[in-house]
C-alpha positions in Angstrom: 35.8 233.1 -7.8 32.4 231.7 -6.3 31.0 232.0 -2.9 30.7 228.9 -0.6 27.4 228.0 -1.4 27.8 227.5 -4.7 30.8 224.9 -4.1 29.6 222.0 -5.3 31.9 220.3 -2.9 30.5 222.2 0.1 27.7 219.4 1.4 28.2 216.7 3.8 30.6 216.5 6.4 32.0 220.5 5.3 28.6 221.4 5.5 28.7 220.0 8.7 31.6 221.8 9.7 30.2 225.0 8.9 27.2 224.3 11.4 29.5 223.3 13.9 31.1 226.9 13.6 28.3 229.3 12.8 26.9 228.4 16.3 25.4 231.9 17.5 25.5 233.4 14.2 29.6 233.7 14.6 30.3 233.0 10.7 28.9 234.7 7.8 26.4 233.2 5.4 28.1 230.7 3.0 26.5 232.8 0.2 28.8 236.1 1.8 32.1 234.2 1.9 33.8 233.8 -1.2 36.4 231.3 -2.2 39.2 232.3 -4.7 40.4 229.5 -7.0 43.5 227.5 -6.4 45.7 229.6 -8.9 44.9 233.2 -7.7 47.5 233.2 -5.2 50.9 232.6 -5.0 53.0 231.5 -2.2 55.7 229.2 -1.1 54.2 225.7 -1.2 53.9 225.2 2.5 51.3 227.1 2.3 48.0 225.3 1.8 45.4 228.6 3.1 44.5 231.7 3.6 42.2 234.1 4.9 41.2 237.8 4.5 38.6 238.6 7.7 37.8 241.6 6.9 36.8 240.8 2.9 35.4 237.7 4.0 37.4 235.6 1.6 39.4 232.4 1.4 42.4 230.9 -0.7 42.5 227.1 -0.5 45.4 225.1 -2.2 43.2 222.1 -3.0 39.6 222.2 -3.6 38.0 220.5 -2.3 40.5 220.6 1.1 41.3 218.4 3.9 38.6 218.8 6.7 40.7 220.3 9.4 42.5 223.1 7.0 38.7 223.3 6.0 38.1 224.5 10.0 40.8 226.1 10.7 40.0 228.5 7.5 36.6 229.1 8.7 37.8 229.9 12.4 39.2 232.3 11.3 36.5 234.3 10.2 34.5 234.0 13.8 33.7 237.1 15.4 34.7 238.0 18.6 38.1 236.4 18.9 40.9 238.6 20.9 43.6 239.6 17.9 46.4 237.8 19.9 45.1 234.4 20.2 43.8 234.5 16.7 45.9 231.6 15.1 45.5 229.8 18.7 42.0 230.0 18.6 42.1 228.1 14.5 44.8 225.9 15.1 43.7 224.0 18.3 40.3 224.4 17.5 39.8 222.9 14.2 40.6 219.5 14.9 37.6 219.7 17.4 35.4 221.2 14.9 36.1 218.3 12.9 35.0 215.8 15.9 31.9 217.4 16.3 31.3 217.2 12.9 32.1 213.8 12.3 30.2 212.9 15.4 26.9 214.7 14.5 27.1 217.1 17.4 26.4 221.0 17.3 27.6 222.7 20.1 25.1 224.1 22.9 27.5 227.4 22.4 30.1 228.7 19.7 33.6 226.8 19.9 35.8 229.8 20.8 33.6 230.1 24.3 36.6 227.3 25.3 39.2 230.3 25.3 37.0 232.1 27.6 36.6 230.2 30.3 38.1 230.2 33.6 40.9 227.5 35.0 38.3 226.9 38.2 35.4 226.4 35.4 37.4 223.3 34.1 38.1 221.8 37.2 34.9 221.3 38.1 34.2 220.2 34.9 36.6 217.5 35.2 35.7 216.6 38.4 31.8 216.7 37.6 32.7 214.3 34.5 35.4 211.9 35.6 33.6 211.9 39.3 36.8 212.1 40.9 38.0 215.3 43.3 41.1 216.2 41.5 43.4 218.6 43.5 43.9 220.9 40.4 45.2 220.9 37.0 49.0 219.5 37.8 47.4 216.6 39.4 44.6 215.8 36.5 47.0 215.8 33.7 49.8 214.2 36.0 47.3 210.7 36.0 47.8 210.8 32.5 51.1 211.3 32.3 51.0 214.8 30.5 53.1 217.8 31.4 52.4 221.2 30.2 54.5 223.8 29.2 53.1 225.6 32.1 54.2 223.2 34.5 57.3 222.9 36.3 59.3 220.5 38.5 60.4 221.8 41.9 62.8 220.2 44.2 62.0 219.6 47.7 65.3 220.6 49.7 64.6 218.8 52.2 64.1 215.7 51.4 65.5 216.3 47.1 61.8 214.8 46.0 60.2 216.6 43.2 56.7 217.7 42.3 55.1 219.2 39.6 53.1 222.8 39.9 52.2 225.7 37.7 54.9 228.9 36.3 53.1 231.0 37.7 56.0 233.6 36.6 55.9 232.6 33.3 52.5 231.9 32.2 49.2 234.0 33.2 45.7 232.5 33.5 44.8 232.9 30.2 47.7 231.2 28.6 47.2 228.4 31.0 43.4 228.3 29.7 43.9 228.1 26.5 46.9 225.3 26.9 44.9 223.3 29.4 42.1 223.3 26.1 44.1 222.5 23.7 45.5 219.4 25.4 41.5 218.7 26.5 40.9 218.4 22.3 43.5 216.4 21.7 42.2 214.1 24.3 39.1 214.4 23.2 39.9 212.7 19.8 40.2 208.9 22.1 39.2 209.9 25.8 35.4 210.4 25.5 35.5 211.7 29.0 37.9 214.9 27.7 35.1 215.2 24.8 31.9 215.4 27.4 34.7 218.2 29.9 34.8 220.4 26.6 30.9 220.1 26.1 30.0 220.6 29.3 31.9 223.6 29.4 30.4 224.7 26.1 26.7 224.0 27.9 28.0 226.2 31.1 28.8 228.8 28.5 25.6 228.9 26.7 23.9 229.5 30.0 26.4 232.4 31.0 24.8 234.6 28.5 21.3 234.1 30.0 21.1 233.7 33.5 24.0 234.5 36.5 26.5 232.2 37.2 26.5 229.3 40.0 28.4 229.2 42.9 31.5 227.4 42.1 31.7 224.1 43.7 34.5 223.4 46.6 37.6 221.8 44.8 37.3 219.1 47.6 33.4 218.8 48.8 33.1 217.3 52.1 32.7 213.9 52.4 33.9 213.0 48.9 36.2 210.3 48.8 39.4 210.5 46.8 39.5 207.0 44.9 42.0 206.8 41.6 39.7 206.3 38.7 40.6 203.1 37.3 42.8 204.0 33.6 41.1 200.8 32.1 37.3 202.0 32.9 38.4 205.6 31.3 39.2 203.6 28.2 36.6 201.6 28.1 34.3 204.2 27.7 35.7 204.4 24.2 35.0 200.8 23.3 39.1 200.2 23.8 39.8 198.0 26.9 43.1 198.4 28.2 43.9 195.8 30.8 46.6 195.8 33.7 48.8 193.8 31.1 48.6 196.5 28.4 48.9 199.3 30.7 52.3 197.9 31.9 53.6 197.2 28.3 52.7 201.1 27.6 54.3 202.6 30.4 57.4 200.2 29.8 57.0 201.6 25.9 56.7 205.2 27.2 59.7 205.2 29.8 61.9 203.7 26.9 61.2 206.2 24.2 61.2 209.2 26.4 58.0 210.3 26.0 54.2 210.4 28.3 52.5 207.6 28.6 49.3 209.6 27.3 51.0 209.8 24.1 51.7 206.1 23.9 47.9 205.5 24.8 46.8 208.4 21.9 48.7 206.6 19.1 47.7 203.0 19.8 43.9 204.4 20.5 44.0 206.4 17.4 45.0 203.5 15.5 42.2 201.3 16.9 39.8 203.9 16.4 40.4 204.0 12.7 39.2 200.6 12.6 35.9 201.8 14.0 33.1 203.5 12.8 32.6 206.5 15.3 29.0 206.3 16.7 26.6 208.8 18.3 28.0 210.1 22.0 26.8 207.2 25.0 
């Protein structure tokens, strides 16, 4: 077995991984964590890691491994994580670690601060990035044509319209928190907009520890006007232009497979992107 540091594998982007993680001193020194080699454990194939906290060790299949099992590995071993979100907190949060990484970026404040905050603290996040008053969550991830698990259709009696709003039976703050995040990174990966809502919640964070929070900002200041944000200068952002003609081919693609038009716009991006060197943040 060796520890991490002596890996020769354990440089460049995983390096960068690792620095993207220890923010605030949340992982151990890579000279403390020790990595067992591929044939001391066994286990169904499936299987490509593992982690004992509180020995500070990990099992990887493949050495070196993929970048994101690479994260998630690691998250595990931050400090301060709440036992029942534990695989939560490495499974939606590797992927970001990774984006970070790629993209240079080390975090004003640890990751797992993202599980922490409040539901208001990402609206006006959202608002404060994408410079438009949305009414709430339902409504911000309705324009992209995403809907939680934590949201609902209700009929209107009345009139038998529908709308969409929050289970509040089902699902408590918290849950909704961490769902609303996890759809936030996987936006991130295309929507640079999503990306700078996660870091400037990270930066809020970092500031938390030091000084008392702001008043929170009305969910509709007076005098703001409520203009759509135009989906074409969202994606342009990301170098990806998508023009009213595309737009209307993609919901026409989304309505005939079933499924969001979000997740129509994430593959194509994602396959553009690919052909593009990420650069430094704008």
């Amino acid at each position: 077995m060796f520890k991490l540091c002596e890996l020769p594998w354990f440089d460049g982007l995983y390096k960068s991984i690792y620095d993207v993680l220890s923010v605030e001193g949340k992982l151990p020194h890579p000279c403390d964590i020790t990595i067992l080699p591929p044939d001391a454990v066994e286990v169904r194939e499936t299987v490509q890691a593992a982690t004992w906290v509180d020995a500070r060790t990990i099992w990887f299949r493949h050495q070196p491994p993929s970048y994101t099992t690479f994260a998630h590995e690691l998250i595990h071993l931050v400090s301060g994580k709440p036992v029942e979100f534990e695989e939560a907190y490495a499974y939606n949060l590797a992927a970001f670690a990774v984006l970070l990484a790629e993209r240079g970026i080390v975090p004003p404040a640890s990751v797992v601060r993202l599980f922490e905050v409040s539901l208001s603290e990402i609206m006006d996040a959202i608002r404060e990035v994408y410079r438009y008053p949305f009414k709430d969550i339902v409504e911000y991830f309705e324009y992209f044509g995403i809907i939680p698990a934590f949201v609902v259709f209700k009929e209107n009696p009345l009139d038998d319209s529908w709308k969409l709003e929050i289970d509040w039976q089902r699902y408590n703050e918290k849950t909704i928190v961490v769902a609303t995040v996890a759809e936030l990174v996987g936006m991130a990966e295309y929507d640079e907009f999503a990306l700078d809502v996660l870091l400037k919640l990270l930066e809020r964070a970092s500031r938390s520890s030091t000084s008392a929070p702001s008043k929170p900002q009305s969910s509709n200041p007076s005098g703001s006007e409520r203009r759509r944000p135009n989906q074409a200068v969202l994606h342009q952002k990301v170098g990806v232009y998508l023009d009213e003609e595309t737009m209307r081919q993609i919901a026409e693609l989304a309505e005939a497979y079933g499924i969001s038009y979000s997740a129509v716009v994430r593959l194509a991006v994602r396959e553009l992107y690919k052909k593009i060197k990420p650069g430094g943040r704008g």
